[in-house]
C-alpha positions in Angstrom: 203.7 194.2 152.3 207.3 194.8 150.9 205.9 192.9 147.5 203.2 196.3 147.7 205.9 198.8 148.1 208.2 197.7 145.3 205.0 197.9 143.2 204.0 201.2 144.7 207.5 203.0 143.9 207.7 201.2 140.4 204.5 203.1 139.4 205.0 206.3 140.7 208.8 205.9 138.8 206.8 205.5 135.7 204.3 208.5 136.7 206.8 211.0 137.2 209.0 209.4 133.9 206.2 210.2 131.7 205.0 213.9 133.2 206.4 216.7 131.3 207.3 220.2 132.7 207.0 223.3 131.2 208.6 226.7 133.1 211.4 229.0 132.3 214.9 228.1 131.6 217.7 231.1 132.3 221.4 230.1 132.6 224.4 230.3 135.4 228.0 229.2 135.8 229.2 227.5 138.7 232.6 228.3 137.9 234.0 225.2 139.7 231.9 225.0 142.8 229.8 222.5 144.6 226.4 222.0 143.5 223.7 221.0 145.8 224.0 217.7 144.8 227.7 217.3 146.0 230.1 217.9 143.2 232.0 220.2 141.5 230.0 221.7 138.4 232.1 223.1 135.6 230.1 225.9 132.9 231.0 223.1 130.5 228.9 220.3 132.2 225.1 220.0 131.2 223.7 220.0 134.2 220.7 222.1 135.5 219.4 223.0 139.2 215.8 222.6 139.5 213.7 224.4 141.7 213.0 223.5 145.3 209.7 221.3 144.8 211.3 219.4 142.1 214.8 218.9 144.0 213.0 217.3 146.1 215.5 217.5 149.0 217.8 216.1 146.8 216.0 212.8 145.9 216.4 213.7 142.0 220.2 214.4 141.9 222.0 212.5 139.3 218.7 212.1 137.3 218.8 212.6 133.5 216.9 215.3 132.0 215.7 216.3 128.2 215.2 220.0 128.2 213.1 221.6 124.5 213.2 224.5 123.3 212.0 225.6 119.5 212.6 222.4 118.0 215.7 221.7 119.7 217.0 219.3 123.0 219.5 218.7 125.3 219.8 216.3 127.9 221.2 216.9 131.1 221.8 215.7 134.6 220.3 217.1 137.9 223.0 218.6 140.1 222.2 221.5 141.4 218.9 223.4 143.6 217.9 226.7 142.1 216.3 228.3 145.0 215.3 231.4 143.5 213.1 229.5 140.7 209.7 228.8 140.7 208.0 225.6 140.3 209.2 223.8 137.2 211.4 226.2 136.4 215.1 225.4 135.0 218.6 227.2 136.0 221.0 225.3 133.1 224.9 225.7 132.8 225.5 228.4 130.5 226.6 225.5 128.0 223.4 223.5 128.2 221.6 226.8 127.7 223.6 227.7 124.6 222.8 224.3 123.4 219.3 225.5 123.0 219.7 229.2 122.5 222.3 231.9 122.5 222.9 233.7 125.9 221.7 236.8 125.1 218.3 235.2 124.7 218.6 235.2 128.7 215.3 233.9 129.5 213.4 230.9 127.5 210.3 229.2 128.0 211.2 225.6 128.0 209.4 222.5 128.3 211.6 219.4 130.4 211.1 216.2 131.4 213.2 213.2 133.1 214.5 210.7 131.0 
């Protein structure tokens, strides 16, 4: 039974490696204060905060991300819950935004996936 479980969460690690995401990505800073995942988030850290049904209560913090946007990528780490964002939606740190696009862009459709 435990040989089946360890099988059973190996594939659906695999399944949800290899699904891609697309929603919209819009920026914030945390300025220094605790993400939902714990710790301190500085504007300078790529980090994002994913929406509730991807947050999954917390059981994807500290997993790496690769977020596109018009030919260019970014990775960055889960650390955060953006509850005001809709299903595969993306809230990044103003810097992993810029990394993508300027600020005034505001609003980006982005396509994401863990890495």
């Amino acid at each position: 039974m435990v040989f089946s479980f360890c099988k059973l969460m190996a594939l659906a690690t695999l399944i949800s490696a290899a699904q891609a995401f697309s929603g919209d990505g819009t920026y914030y800073d945390p300025d220094g204060n605790e993400g939902a995942c714990g710790e301190k988030l500085q504007n300078s850290d790529y980090v994002v905060a994913l929406a509730s049904e991807q947050y999954s209560r917390g059981a994807n913090c500290g997993r790496q991300i690769r977020v596109e946007y018009n030919d260019k990528s970014v990775a960055a780490r889960v650390a955060d819950l953006c509850p005001g964002c809709a299903s595969d939606d993306l809230d990044l740190t103003s810097s992993a935004f810029e990394a993508l696009a300027p600020l005034s862009v505001g609003r980006m459709r982005v396509t994401w996936d863990y890495i």
